[in-house]
C-alpha positions in Angstrom: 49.9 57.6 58.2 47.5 55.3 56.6 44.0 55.9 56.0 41.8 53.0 54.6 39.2 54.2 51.7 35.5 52.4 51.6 35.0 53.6 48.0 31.8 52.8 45.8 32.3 51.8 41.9 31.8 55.2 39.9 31.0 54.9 36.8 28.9 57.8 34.3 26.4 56.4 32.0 27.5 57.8 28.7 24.9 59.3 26.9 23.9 58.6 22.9 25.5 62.3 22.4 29.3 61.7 23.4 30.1 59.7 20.5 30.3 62.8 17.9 33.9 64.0 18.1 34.5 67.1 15.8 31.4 65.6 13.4 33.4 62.3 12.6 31.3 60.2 14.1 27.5 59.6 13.0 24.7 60.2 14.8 21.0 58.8 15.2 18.4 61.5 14.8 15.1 60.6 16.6 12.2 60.4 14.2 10.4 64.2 13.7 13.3 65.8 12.9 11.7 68.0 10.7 8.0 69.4 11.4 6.3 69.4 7.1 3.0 69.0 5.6 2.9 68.3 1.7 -0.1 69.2 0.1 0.6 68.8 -3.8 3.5 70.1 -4.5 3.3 72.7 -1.5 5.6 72.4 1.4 5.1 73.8 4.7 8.3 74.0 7.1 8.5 76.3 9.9 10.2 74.1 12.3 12.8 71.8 12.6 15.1 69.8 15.6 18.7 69.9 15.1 22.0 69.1 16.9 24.3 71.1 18.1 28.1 70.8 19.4 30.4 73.6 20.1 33.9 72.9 20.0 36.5 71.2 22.9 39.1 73.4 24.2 42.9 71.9 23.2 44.9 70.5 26.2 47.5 71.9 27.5 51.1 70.5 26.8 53.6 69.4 28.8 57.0 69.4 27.9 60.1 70.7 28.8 63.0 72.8 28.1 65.8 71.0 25.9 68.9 72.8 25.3 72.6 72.3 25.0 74.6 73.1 28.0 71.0 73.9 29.9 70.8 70.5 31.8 67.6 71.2 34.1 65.0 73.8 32.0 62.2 74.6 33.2 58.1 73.5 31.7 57.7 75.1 29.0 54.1 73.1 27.9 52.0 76.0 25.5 48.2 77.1 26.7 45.6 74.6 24.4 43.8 76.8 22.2 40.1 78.0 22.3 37.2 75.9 21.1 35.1 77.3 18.4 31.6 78.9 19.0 28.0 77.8 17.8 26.6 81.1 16.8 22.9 81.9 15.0 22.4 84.9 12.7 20.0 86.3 10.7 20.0 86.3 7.0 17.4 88.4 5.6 17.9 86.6 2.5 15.9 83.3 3.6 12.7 83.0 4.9 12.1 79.4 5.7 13.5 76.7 7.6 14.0 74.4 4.9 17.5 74.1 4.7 18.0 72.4 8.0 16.0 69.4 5.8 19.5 68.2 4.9 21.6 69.6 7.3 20.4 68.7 10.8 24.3 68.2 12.6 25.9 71.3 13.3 29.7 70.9 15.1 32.2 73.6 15.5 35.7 72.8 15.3 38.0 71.7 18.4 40.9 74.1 19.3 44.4 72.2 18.9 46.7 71.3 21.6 49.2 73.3 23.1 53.0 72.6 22.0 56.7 72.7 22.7 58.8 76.0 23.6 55.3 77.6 24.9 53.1 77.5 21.6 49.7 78.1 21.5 47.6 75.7 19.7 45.3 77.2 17.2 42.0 78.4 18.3 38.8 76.1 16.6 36.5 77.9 14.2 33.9 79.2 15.0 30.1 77.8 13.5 27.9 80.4 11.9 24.3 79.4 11.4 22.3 81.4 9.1 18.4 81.4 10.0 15.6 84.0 8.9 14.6 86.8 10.9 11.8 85.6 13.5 13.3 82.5 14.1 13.0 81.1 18.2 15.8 79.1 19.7 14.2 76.5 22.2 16.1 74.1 24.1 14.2 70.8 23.0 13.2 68.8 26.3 12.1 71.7 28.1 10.8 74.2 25.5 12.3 76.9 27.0 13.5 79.6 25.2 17.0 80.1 24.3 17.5 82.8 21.7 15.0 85.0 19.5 16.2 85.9 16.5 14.4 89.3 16.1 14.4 93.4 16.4 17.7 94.3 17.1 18.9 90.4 18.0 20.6 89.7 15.1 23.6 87.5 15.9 23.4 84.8 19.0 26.2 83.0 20.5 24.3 79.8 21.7 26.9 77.3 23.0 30.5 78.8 23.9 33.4 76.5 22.7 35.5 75.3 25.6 38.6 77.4 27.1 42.0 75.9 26.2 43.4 74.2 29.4 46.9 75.7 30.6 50.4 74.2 29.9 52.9 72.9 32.6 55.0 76.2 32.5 52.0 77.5 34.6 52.0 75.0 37.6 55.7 75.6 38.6 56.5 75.9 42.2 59.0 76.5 44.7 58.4 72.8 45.7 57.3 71.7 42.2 60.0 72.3 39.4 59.4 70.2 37.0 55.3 69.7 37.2 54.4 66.5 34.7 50.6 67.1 34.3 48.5 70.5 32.2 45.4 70.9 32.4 42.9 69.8 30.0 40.6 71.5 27.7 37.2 72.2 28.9 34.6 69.9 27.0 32.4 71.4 24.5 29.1 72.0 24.5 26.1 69.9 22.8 22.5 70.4 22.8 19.2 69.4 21.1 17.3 72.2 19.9 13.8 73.1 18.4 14.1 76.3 15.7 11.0 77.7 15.3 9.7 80.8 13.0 7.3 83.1 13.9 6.2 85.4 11.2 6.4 88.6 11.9 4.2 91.3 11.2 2.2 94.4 12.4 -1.0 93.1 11.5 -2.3 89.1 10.7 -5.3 88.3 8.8 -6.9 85.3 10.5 -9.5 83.1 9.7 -11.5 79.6 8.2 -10.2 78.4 5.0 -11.4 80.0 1.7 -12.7 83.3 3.2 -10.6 85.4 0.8 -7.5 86.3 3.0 -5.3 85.5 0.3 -7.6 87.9 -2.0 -7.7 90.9 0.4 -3.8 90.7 1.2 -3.0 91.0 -2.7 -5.2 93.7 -3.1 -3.7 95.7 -0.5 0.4 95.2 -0.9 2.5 94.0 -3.3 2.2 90.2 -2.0 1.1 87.5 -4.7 -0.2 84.3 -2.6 -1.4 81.4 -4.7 -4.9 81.8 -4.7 -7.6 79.2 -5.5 -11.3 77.8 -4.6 -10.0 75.0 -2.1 -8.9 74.5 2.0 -5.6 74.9 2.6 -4.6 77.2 -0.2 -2.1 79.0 1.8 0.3 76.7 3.6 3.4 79.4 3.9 2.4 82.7 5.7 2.6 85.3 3.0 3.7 88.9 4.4 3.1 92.2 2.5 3.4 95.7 3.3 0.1 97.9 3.4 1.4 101.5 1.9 -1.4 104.1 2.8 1.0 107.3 1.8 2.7 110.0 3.2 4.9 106.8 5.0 2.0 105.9 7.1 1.8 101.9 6.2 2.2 98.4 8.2 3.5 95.0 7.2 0.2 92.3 6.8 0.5 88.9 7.0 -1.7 86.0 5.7 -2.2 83.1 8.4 -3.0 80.1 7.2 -6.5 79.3 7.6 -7.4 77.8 10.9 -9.7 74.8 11.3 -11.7 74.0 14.6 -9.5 71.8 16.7 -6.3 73.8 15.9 -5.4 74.6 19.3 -5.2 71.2 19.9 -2.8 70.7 16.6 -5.6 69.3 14.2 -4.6 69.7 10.3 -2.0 72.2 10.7 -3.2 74.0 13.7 -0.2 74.8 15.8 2.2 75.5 13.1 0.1 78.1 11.8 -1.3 79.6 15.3 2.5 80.2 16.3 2.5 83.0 13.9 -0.2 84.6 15.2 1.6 85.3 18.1 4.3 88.6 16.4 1.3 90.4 15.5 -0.1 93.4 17.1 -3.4 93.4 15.5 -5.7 90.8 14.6 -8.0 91.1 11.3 -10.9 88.3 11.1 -11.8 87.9 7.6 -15.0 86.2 7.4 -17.3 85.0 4.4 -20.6 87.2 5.4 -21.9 85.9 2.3 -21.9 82.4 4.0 -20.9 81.0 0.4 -19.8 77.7 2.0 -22.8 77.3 4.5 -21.0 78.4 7.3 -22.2 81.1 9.9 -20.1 83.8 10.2 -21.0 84.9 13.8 -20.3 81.2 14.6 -17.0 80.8 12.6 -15.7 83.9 14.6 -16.5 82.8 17.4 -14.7 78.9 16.8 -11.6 81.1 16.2 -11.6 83.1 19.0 -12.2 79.9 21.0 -9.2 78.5 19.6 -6.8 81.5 20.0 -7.8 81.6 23.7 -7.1 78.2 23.8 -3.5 78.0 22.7 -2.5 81.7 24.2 -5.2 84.0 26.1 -3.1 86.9 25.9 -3.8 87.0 22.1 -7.3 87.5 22.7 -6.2 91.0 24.9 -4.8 92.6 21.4 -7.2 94.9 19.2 -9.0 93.2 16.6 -11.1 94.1 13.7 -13.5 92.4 11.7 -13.5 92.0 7.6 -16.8 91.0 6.6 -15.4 89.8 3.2 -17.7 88.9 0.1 -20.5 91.6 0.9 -20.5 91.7 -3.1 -21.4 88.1 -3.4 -24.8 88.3 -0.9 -28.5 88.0 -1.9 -29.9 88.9 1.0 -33.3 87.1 2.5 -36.1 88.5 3.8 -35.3 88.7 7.9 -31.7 87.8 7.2 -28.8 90.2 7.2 -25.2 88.8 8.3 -23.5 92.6 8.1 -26.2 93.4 11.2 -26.2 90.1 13.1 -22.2 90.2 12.9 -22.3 94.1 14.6 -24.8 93.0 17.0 -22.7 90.4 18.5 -19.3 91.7 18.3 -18.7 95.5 18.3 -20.6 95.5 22.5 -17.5 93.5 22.7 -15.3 96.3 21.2 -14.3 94.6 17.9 -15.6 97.0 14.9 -17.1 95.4 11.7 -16.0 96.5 8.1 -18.3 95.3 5.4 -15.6 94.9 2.4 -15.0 92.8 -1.0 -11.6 92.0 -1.2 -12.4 91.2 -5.0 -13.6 94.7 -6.0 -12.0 96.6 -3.2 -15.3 98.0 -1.7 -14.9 98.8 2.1 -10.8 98.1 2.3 -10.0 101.6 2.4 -11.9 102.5 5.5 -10.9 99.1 7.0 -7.0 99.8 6.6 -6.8 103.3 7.9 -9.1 101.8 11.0 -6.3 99.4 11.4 -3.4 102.3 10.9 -5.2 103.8 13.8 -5.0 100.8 16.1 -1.4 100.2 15.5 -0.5 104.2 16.5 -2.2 103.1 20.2 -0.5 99.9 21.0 3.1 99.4 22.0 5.3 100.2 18.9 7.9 97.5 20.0 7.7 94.0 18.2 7.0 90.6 20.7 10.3 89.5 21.3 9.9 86.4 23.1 12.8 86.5 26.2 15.7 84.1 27.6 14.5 81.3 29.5 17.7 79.1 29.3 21.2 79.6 29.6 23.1 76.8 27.8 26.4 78.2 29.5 25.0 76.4 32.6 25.9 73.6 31.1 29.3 73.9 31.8 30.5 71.5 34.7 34.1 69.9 34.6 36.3 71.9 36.9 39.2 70.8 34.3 41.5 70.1 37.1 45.3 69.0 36.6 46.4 66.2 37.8 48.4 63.1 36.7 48.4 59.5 38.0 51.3 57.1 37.7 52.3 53.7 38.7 55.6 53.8 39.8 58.6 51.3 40.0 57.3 50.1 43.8 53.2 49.6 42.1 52.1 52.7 44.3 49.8 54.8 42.4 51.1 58.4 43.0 48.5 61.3 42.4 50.0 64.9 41.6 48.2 68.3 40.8 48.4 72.0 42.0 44.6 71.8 43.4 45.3 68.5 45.0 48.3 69.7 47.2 46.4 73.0 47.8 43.2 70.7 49.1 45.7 68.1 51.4 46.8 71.3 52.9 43.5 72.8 54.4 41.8 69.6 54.8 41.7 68.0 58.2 41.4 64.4 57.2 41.4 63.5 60.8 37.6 64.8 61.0 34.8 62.7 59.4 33.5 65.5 57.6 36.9 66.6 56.7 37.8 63.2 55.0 33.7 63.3 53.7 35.5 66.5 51.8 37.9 64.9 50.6 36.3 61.6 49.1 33.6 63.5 46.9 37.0 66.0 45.9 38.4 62.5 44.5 35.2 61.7 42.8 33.8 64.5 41.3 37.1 65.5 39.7 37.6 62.4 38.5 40.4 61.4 40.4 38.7 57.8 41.3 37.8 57.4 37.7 41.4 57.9 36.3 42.8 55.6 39.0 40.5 52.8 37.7 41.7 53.5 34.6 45.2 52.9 35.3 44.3 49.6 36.6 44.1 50.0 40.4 42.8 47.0 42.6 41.4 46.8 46.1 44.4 47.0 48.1 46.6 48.8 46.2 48.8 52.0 47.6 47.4 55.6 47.2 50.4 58.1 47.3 49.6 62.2 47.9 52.2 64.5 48.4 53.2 62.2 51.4 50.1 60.9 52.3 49.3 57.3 51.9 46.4 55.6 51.4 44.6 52.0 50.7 42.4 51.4 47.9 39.3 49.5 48.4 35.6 49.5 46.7 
């Protein structure tokens, strides 16, 4: 029987990705690679876009028994080997993504191919990637989360490597002896992604620049943040651990100062809010003594504007008020900052703590208030959850098959699936042979035959079916 094919050129665009083979190849990054501010001599870096590209499974061999006085073995074609894994874990020894400045390619190793006499190959290594604790594995297009590094989520296997395909000695037959094709290795996996840390801590001090946050954190722990008179002293979040005795105590961390417009990623805005976002309870340090000129009823109430406005649910969280520098005030007849700041916030619920950070007036009381709020939230840290699955990403069936010219120039197509298909398939139905067409393409079938130089007219042979080949 001959059946006629009306086939349409198939061709996949190949994307800038599938030149990296096993990291020999080089690769353009696209500009932003890594997210830093310099200041002086300061860095900031708590981001960074990186590649990643877990290893290809090994083919499987074919090959065939060889021995004297045994004139017909058997396959014996070995299994390819395993591809090795991309994995993230935490190193409690770093605290920054900096490293990934100069390395921003990460490839695991390819497993090897299978061999003679039913060998293995050799299973690729897998890729550990160390990160700090906090860090938040997005998939870079999408921003969804993969993987957060934090709690009890210590080691992450992002990207699997692909399964070694299956030697000949598996696709023997009672009508099949001496099969000439394996299957292939599954392809590895690759993937952009965005690496971002997020402090975290029971407790972040929050507020404009310069209102002594650096100051009241190094009073209270065992932190040391560069302190001076000028915006933008802090540019790393600095964590310490508040010890208030008999093992009551929480872990305090100094955000950056916020500007107005941060929400919408003026100076440094979004870098620094993203910490925010671990912390269970939120301390506004303010400058009551208005030392700058600012007011500090208004400057609360920029920041709360700009927390709502990059996450509303941080605004649901307790959260006290520092009214730093009380030391520092000369009050004015009619004027009194400590009153005007309880008179607009605590009917909203938010206490007020007059304090000096430099002399330690007021940060007592202020701290065990705090210790108090922390004992009636949840316990459990934000752990931000899955949102992508890279193994999804997985989508070559890997099927056998082999395609040969032979001495007549008929293309003869062979594979375990393929004579499985051809027998359940009523190609005398259109949607029957509408089966079989997209069987053709989306294996790959079409693509190999092109490959092997087929031209319209040419003869299609399958296990006793023949075919024409046109476009």
């Amino acid at each position: 029987m001959v059946w006629s094919l009306f086939l349409k050129s198939h061709h996949n665009p190949v994307s800038h990705h599938d030149v990296l083979t096993d990291g020999r190849s080089s690769l353009t990054l696209p500009s932003g690679t890594i997210q830093e501010e310099r200041y002086g001599e300061v860095m900031f870096c708590d981001r960074a876009k990186v590649f990643i590209k877990s290893g290809k499974g090994g083919d499987g061999h074919v090959s065939f028994r060889r021995e004297l006085y045994v004139p017909a073995g058997g396959p014996d074609g070995g299994d390819g080997g395993r591809g090795g894994d991309i994995i993230f874990e935490v190193d409690d020894g770093l605290n920054t993504l900096s490293d990934f400045r100069h390395v921003r390619k990460y490839i695991a190793s390819s497993g090897e191919e299978g061999g003679k006499r039913r060998c293995h190959g050799a299973d690729g290594k897998d890729l550990v990637i160390k990160v700090p604790e906090g860090t938040v594995i997005k998939e870079l297009e999408s921003g969804k989360v993969i993987a957060d590094m934090s709690g009890e989520n210590r080691r992450e296997v992002v990207l699997k490597g692909g399964k070694g395909g299956l030697g000949n000695m598996h696709y023997a037959t009672s009508t099949m002896q001496a099969p000439k094709y394996a299957q292939p290795g599954q392809p590895a996996q690759e993937l952009w992604v965005q690496l971002e840390l997020k402090v975290i801590a029971d407790v972040g001090l929050v507020g404009f620049p310069n209102v002594g946050k650096s100051t009241l954190l190094s009073r209270v722990s065992n932190a040391k943040p560069k302190i001076a008179n000028y915006h933008f002293t802090t540019l790393d979040p600095h964590l310490g651990v508040v010890d208030l005795g008999s093992g009551a105590g929480f872990v305090m961390a100094d955000i950056p100062g916020l500007i107005e417009g941060a929400s919408e990623g003026v100076g440094l805005g979004h870098d620094f809010l993203r910490h925010i976002e671990r912390t269970r309870v939120l301390i506004h340090v303010v400058d009551a003594a208005s030392t700058e000129g600012r007011d500090p009823v208004q400057d609360i109430r920029t920041i709360l504007k700009e927390l709502e406005a990059y996450n509303p649910e941080l605004l649901t969280r307790p959260q006290v008020i520092a009214a730093n520098k009380m030391d520092a005030i000369y009050q004015e007849e009619g004027q009194d900052p400590l009153k005007a700041l309880k008179e607009a916030f605590e009917p909203e619920g938010i206490q007020v703590f007059p304090i000096s950070a430099v002399s330690g007036q007021g940060v007592k009381e202020l701290l065990y208030y705090v210790n108090e709020l922390l004992k009636n939230t949840d316990q459990k840290p934000v752990i931000f959850q899955k949102e992508f699955d890279p193994s999804v990403m997985l989508v070559s069936s890997n099927l056998p098959y082999t395609v040969e010219k032979d001495e007549e120039g008929v293309y003869v197509v062979e594979g375990p699936r393929i004579e499985k298909m051809l027998g359940y398939t009523n190609l005398e139905s259109e949607r029957g042979f509408d089966f079989f067409q997209r069987f053709l393409k989306e294996n790959g079938i079409l693509d190999k035959l092109e490959e092997a130089g087929i031209q319209e007219g040419d003869t299609v042979r399958m296990y006793g079916l023949v075919f024409d080949y046109y476009k």
